[in-house]
N, C-alpha and C positions, 0 to 999 in steps of 0.2 A: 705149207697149207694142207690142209688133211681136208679126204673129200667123205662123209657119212652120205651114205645117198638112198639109205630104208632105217625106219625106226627098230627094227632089228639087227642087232651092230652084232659081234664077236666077240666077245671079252673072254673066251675061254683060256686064254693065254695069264689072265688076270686073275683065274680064280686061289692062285696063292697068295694075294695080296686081297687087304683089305678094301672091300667098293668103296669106303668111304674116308676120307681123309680128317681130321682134326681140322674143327674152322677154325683154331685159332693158328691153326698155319699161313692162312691167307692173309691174319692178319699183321705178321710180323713185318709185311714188306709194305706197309705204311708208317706213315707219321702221328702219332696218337693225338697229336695236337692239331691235327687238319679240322679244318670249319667244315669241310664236305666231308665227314668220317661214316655220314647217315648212308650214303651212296657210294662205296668207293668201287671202282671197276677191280675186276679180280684179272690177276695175274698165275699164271700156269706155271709150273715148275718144270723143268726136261726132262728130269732124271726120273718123275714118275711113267712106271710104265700105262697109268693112267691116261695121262697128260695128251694133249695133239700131238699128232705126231712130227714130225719135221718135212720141211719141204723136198727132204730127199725123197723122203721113205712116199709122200705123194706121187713124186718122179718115177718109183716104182713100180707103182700101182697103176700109174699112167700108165706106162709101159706094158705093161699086163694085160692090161684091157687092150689097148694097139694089139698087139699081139692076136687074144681071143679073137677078138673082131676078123684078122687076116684070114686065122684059122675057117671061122663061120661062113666067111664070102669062099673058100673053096669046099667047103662040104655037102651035105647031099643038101635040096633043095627046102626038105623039111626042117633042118635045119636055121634056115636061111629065112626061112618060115618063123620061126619062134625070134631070132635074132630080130626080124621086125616087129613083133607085136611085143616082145619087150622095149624096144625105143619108141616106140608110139607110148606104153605105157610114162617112158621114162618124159619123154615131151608134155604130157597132161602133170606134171609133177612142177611144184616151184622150186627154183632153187635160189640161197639168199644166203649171205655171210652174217654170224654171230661175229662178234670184235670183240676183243679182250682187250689189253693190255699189250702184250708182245706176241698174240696169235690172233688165229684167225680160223673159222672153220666154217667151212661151206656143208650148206645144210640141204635137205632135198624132202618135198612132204607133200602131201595134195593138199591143196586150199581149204579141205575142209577138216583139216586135222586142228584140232585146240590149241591154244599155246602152250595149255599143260602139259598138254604130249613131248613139246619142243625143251619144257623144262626138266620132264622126265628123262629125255635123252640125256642133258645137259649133266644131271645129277649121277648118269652114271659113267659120264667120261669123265667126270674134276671130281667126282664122289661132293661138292656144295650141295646141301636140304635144300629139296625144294623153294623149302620155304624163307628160306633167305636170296632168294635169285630175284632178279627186277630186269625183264627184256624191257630196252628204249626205242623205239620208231617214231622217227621226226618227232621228238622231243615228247611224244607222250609214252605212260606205262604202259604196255600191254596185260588185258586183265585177265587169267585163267580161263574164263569163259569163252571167252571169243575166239572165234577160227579164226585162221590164217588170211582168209577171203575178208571175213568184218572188219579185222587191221589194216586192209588194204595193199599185203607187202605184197608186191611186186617180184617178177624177177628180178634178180641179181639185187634185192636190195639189202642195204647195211643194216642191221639191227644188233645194238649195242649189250653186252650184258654188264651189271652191276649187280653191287651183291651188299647187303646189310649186314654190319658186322654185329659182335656184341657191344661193341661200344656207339650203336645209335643212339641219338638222341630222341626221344617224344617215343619210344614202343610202343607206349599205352596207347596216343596220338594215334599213327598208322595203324594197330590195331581197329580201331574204333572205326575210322574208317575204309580201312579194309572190309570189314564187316556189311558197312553199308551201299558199297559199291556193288558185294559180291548178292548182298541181297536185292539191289535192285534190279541187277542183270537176270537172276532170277526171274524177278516179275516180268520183265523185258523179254524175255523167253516163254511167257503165259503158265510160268509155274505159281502155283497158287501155294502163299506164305501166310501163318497163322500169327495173326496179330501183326502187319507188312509196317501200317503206318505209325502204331504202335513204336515196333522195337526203331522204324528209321528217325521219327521226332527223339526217342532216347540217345540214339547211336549221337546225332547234331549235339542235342543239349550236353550229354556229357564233356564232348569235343569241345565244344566252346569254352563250358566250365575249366574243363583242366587247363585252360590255355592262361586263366588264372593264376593259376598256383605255379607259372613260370616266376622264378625271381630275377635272372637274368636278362638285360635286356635286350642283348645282343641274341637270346635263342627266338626270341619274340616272331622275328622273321621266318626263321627257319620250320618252327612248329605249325605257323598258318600257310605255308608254302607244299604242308601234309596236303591239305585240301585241292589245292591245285596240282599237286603230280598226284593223285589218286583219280584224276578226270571226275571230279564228283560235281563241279557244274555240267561237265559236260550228258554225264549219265543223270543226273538230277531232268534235267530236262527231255533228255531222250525217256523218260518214263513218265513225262507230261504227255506227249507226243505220241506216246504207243499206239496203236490200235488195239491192243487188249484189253478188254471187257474191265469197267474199273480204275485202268491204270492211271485214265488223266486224272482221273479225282485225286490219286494217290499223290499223281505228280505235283498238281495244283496245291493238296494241302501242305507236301513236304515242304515247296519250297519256301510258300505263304510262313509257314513254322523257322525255319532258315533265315528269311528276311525279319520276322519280328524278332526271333533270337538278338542279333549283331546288336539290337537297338535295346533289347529289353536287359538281356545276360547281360552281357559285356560292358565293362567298365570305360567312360567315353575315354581312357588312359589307351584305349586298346579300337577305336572307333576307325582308326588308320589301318589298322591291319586290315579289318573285318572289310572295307570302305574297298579294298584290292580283291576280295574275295566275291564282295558282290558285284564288282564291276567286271572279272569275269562271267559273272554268270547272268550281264547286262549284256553282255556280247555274247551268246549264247542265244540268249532268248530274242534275241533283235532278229536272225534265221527265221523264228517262229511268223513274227509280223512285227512291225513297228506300234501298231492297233492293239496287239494285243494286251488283254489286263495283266497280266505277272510280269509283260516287260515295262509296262509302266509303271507298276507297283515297284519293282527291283530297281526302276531310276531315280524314283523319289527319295527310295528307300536310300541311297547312292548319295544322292544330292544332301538329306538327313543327315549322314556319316560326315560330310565334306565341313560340319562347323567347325570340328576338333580333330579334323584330320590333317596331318602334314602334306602341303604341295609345293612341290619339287618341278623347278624345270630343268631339271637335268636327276638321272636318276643313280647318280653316286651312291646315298641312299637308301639302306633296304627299308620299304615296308613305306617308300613315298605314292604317292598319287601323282602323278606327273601333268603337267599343263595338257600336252596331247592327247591324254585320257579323257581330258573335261570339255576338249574344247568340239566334239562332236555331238556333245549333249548339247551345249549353247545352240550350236547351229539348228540342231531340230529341233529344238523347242521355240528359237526364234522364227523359222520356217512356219512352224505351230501356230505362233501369236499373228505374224504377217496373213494369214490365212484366214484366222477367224476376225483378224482389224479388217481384212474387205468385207465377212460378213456382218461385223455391227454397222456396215454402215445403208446394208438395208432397214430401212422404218420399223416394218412392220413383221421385221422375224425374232425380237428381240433374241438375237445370239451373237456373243460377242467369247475373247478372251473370257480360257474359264481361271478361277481362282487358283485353280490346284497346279495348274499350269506356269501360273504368275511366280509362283510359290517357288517353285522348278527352278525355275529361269534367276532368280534371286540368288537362290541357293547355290547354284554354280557360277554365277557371277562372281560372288563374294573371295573366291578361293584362284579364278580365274584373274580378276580385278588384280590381285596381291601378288601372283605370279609374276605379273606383264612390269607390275613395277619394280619387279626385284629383277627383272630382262634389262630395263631400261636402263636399273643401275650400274650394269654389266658394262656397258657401253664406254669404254675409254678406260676402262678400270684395271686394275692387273689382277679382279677375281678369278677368272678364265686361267691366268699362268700361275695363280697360287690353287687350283683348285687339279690343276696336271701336276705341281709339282708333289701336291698330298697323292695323288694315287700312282705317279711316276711308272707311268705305263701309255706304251702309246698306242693298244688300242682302247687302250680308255681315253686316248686323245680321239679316235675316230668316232667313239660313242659319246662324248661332252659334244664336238661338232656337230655331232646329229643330233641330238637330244636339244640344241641349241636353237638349231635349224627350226626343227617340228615345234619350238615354242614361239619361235618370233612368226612361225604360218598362223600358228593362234592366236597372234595378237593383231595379223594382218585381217584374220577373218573377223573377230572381233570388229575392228576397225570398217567393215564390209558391214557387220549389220548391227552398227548404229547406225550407217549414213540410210541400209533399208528400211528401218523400223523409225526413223527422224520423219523420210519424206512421206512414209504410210501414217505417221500420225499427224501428219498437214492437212493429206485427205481428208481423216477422220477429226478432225474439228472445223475445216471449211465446208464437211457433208452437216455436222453438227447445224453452223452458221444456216446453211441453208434449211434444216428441218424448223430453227426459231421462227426466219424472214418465212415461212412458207405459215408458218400458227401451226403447223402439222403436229408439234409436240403435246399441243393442250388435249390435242384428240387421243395422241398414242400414253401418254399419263407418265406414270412410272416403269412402266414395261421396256419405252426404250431407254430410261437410264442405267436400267441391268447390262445392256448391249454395249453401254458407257463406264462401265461400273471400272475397269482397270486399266483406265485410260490415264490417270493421273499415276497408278503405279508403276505403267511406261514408264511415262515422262520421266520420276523418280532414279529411276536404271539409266534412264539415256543420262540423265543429267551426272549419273558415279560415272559411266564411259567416257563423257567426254571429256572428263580431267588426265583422262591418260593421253592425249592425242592433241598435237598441236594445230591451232585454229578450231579444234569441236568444241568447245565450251562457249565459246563466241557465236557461235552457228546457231546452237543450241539456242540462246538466251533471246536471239535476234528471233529465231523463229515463234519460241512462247510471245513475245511482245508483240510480234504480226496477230496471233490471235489471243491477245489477254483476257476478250471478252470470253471466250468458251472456256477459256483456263481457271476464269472466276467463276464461272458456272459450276465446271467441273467440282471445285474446290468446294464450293456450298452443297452441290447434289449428293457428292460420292466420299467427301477424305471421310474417315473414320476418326474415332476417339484414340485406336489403337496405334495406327499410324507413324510416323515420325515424318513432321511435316516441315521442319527446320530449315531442312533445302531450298525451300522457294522464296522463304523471309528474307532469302538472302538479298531477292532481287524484287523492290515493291512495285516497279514497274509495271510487271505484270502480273497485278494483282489487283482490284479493288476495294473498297472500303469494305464490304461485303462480305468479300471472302477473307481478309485479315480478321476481320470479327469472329466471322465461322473460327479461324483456327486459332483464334484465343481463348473462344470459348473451349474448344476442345479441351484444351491444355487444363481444364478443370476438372473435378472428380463427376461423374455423372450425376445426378439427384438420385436420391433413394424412392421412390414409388409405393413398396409394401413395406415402411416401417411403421414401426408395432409402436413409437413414444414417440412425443413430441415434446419440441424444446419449450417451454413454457416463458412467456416474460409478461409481465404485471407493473405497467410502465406511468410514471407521476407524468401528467403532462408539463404543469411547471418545474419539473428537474428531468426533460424528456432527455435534455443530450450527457447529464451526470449518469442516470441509472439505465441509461444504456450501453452505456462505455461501459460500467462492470459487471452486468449483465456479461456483454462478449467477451470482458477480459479474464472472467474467471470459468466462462462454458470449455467443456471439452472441445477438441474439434471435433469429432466424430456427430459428436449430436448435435452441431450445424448444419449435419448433412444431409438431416432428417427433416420433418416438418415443423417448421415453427406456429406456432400459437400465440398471439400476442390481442394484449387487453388493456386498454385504460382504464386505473381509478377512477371508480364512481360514475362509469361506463357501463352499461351494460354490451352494448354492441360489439358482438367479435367476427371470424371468417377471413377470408381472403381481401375483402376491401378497407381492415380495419389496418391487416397487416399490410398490403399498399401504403395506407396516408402514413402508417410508421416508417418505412422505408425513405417518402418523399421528406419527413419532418428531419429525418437525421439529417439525409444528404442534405439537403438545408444550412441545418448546422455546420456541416463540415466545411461545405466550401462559405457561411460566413465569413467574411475579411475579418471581424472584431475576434473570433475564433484562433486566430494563426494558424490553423493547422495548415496552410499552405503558405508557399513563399514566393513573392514575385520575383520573376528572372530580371534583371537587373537591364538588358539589352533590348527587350522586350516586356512590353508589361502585358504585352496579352496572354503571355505565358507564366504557368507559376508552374513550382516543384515543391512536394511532397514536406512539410517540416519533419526530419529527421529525428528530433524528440517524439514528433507525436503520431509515429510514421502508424504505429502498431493497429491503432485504433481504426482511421483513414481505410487502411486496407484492409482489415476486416470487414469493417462496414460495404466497402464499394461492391469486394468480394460477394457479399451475399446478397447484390442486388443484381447481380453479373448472374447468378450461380442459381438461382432460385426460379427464373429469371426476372426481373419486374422495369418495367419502364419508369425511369425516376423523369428523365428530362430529354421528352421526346421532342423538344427544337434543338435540340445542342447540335450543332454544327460538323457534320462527319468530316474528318481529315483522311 
């Protein structure tokens, strides 16, 4: 082990030999076919007089020093004098081990030396370019800029060197952002950059684009792994954060440009990647506040990525999203909705779950939901001893156990808040119940069904949960039918057209006549409002059921969906009450018995079904008395 203990070393011993050695010497003592070829740690040769020196020739020097020192403790006192104020010097110094490969060199610098300095030493003991050197400390790069003190290294600590050969993969890549990292420590340092936000939205956009034009897909990994060993979440946000005049703005807009990039550039082929990218820098900004808007911008943005993203509960994998990624976003945003479900069920604050929230929550589910059930397939399976015999290593048997482990916590938490977010929403239709029995609603109008408004897209979510969990589907369904009357409320005040309300048809129990109406109606196109034509019909009243039938059977549909117009021969009277008693004379017709167009069931005659020849007409008609909407036979009997 060789001890350098001042950035002023000796080399005059060296100066017949050349400072610098051929990188491609360093690269003969690898495997050209190595996956990690972008990083590989460099190895020293003996024979150069460059090289570290041996652990003897340390032993030496040890001795040496022993030595001096004896001399110094018996000399004059002035002496003995300087002897102390250089080890005081040398104690305010750090001292920390570079690692290579087969050596080892113990370095010595004061905290506020650069690491450039550390790499300049570096280059001229191994003669490696600066610029291909990469120091590692606890798994991050150390970047040129930074002192020794900003890195945090400690005494005695390990700091690893690697070195980029010519045969990296992405140059362009790490260039790019190299570039941006170094400029934004700049700003971080209150140097003032001419066109900052400029050239950084450039340096991102490029970055992303080339990651394009990889054809491989196995490099796919490795090229978006640039962004994360360049600390560019981490420095992206440390220049949100600044105190320098400007800089949050810089920060805010770069990263605002970053997060729409993943979604806008990149192809959703590439959505997984990006989806790892921002979810470091989801954990990043979480430090800032949970409150804050960029980290909830970057988890939505997160949650977006997760349609077309691959998730993995074990992370064999590269470039997967892992269940234990997703499953700390569920938790807070269900904490989120449990929080604002006790505020909707104040009256008069209308504030309830917001939208963008629900959306959140959805979003992660969806990938989370899919996980748990590919866990549960796991269970008795021999996926587990075929998925160790593919990687036939056993600490990748330690990391499938834990990656295992941390999936089925997700699915236990999971399992935690449905049963919180089930009894919170009992609350909140028993507080309902009581605002009806109280008239309190008639007073508060519409304002508190806003504070109601995604209470039915709970229930939705709880009701995808509880198919993974034995006995919650049952729980579930028991409790909607405890209060079916708010559930049909619900269903009439709030579902949407957009919706998908399939789920609840499943059970009409809890439902009423009311609300299965509402969501039939849905299930139709909406009316058209500002259309510019209308459907025209000129209708014989003794052949009212012939020239109405090819009237509809030869209209577009589209132009049923507009307004109609309709006039009796030798009528003058037209409007809305002409086009009513048309409506009433058809349906007339149709369900006439002398007509056929229906068929009695055979077990029941108060039932009939649809005649199949004549099915076409039937349903048009009914359609657009449904759709328009007009009351044909306001006694019929609700089922």
């Amino acid at each position: 082990m060789t001890v350098i203990q001042t950035s002023t070393v000796d080399f005059a011993h060296n100066r017949n030999h050349s400072p610098k050695r051929k990188f491609d010497d360093y690269g003969t003592i690898f495997d050209e076919d190595d996956d990690y070829a972008a990083d590989l740690l460099v190895r020293m040769k003996k024979d150069k007089p460059e090289a570290v020196n041996s652990s003897s020739d340390a032993a030496v020097m040890s001795t040496a020093v022993s030595a001096r020192s004896s001399d110094a403790r018996s000399s004059s006192p002035r002496a003995r004098a300087a002897l102390q104020s250089h080890s005081t010097r040398y104690e305010s110094r750090l001292q920390f081990f570079v690692r290579m490969i087969s050596k080892t060199v113990v370095m010595h610098a004061p905290p506020e030396d650069s690491v450039k300095s550390i790499h300049e030493r570096i280059e001229m003991m191994t003669g490696i370019p600066i610029v291909e050197q990469r120091l590692i400390y606890r798994g991050k790069q150390l970047r040129w800029e930074q002192t020794l003190d900003e890195c945090a290294i400690e005494n005695d600590a390990n700091v690893q060197l690697v070195c980029r050969m010519k045969s990296t993969r992405h140059p362009q890549g790490w260039k790019l952002m190299d570039e941006m990292v170094s400029i934004i420590w700049r700003l971080c340092r209150g140097e003032k950059v001419h066109d900052s936000l400029k050239i950084i939205k450039g340096l991102m956009t490029s970055y992303l684009s080339l990651a394009q034009s990889i054809v491989v897909n196995e490099y796919f990994a490795s090229y978006f792994e640039i962004f994360l060993s360049s600390d560019a979440p981490m420095v992206l946000v440390m220049l949100y954060v600044s105190s320098c005049p400007g800089n949050k703005d810089l920060g805010d807009w770069s990263i605002r440009h970053f997060l729409s990039s993943c979604k806008t550039i990149m192809d959703k082929s590439f959505h997984g990647q990006c989806a790892r990218l921002v979810l470091e820098l989801c954990k990043v900004l979480k430090s800032v506040g949970r409150h804050d808007p960029l980290y909830i911008l970057s988890q939505s943005t997160f949650a977006s990525l997760l349609e077309t993203a691959t998730v993995s509960y074990c992370s064999f994998d590269d470039g997967c999203v892992l269940l234990k990624d997703i499953s700390p976003f569920v938790r807070e945003l269900a904490d989120t909705l449990l929080r604002d479900l006790d505020l909707s069920m104040g009256l008069h604050t209308g504030v309830g779950p917001l939208m963008s929230d629900m959306k959140d929550f959805t979003a992660f589910l969806i990938p989370m939901r899919r996980g748990i059930k590919e866990l549960h397939t796991l269970k008795g399976s021999s996926r587990i001893k075929e998925l160790l015999i593919l990687k036939c290593s056993i600490s990748d048997n330690g990391k499938l156990h834990e990656d295992l482990s941390h999936s089925a916590e997700g699915a236990d938490s999971l399992h935690l808040i449905f049963i919180q977010l089930l009894g919170k929403m009992v609350e909140c239709l028993r507080s309902m119940k009581e605002c009806l029995a109280n008239k309190e609603l008639e007073e508060a109008g519409d304002f508190v069904y806003s504070a109601w408004s995604q209470y039915l897209s709970i229930l939705k979510e709880l009701y995808q949960i509880s198919k993974l969990y034995d006995g919650a589907e049952e729980l579930f369904w028991t409790v909607l039918f405890q209060e079916r009357r708010m559930v049909s409320l619900l269903i009439v005040k709030c579902a949407k057209r957009t919706d998908d309300h399939h789920w609840i048809l499943e059970h009409k129990a809890v439902t009423n006549f009311q609300s299965r109406r509402h969501l039939a109606l849905l299930l139709f196109p909406d009316v058209k409002e500002d259309y510019e034509e209308l459907h025209e019909m000129l209708i014989d009243r003794s052949q009212l059921f012939t020239e109405s039938f090819n009237y509809i059977k030869h209209a577009e549909p589209e132009s049923l969906h507009a307004g109609l117009f309709m006039e009796f021969k030798n009528e003058e009277a037209t409007g809305p009450g002409v086009l009513r008693e048309w409506f009433f004379l058809v349906c007339q017709a149709i369900f006439n018995p002398q007509n056929a167009l229906f068929l009695a069931c055979p077990n029941d005659r108060r039932r009939f079904f649809p005649n199949p020849g004549k099915f076409f007409y039937n349903s048009e008609c009914i359609f657009l008395t449904v759709y328009h909407p007009v009351v044909v036979f306001p006694n019929l009997k609700q089922f």
